[in-house]
C-alpha positions as CSV (number, residue, x, y, z in Angstrom):
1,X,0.0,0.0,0.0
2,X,2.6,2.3,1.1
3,X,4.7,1.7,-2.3
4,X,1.2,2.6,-4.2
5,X,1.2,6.0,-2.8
6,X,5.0,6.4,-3.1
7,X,4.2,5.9,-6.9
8,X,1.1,7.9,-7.0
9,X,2.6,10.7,-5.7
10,X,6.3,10.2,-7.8
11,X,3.6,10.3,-10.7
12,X,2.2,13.9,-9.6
13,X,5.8,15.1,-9.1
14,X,6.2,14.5,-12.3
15,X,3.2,15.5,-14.0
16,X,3.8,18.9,-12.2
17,X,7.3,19.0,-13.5
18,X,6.6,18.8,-17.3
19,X,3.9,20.9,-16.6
20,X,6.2,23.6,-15.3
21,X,8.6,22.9,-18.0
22,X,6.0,22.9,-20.9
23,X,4.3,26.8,-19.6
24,X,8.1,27.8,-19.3
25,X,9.0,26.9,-22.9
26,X,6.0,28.3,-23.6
27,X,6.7,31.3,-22.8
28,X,9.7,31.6,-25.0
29,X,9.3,33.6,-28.3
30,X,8.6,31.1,-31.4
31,X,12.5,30.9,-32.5
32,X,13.9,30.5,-29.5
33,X,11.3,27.9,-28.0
34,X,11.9,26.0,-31.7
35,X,15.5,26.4,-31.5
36,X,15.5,24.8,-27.2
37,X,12.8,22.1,-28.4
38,X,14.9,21.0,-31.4
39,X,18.3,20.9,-29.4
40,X,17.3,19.7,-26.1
41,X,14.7,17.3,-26.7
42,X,15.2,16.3,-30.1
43,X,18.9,15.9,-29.3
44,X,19.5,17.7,-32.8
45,X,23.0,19.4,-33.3
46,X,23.3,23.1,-34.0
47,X,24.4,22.7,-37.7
48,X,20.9,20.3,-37.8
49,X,18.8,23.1,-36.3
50,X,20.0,25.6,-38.5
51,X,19.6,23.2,-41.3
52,X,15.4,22.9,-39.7
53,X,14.8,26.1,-38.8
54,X,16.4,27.0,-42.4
55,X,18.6,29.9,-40.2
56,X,22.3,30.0,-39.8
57,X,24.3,28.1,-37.1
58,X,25.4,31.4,-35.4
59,X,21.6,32.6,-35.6
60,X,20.6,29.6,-33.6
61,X,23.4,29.7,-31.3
62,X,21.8,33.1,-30.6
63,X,18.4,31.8,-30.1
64,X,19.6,29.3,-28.2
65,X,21.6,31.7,-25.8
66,X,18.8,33.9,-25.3
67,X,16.2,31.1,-24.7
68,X,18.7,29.7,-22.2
69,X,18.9,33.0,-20.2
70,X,15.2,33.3,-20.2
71,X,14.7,30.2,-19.1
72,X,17.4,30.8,-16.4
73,X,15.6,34.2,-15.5
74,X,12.5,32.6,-14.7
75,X,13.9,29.5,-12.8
76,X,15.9,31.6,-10.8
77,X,14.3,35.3,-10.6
């Protein structure tokens, strides 16, 4: 019984966690949130986003600075 509710409540940890995650990527502007959804959870390279995105590898190294730092500014205000 006790492992149940350990489980259930792993589970709700969790589902709160992407939640969070999801509204903050969200938030990004369209580029950036592309160019941090590509990289990080498609596991793409820069030269493969830029190739996507049909931008240049230093424009999404840009996006993905900026998305990092907003991302950073609203984890840690």
């Amino acid at each position: 019984m006790a492992e149940r509710r350990l489980a259930n409540e792993r589970a709700a940890t969790l589902e709160t966690d992407v939640d969070e995650t999801l509204a903050l990527l969200v938030s990004l502007p369209r580029q950036q949130r592309l160019a941090v959804a590509l990289y990080y959870v498609d596991g793409l390279s820069v030269a493969e986003v830029a190739t996507a995105m049909r931008l240049s590898v230093g424009a999404v190294k840009f996006h993905l600075h900026q998305g990092r730092a907003k991302l950073r500014e609203r984890l840690d205000p």
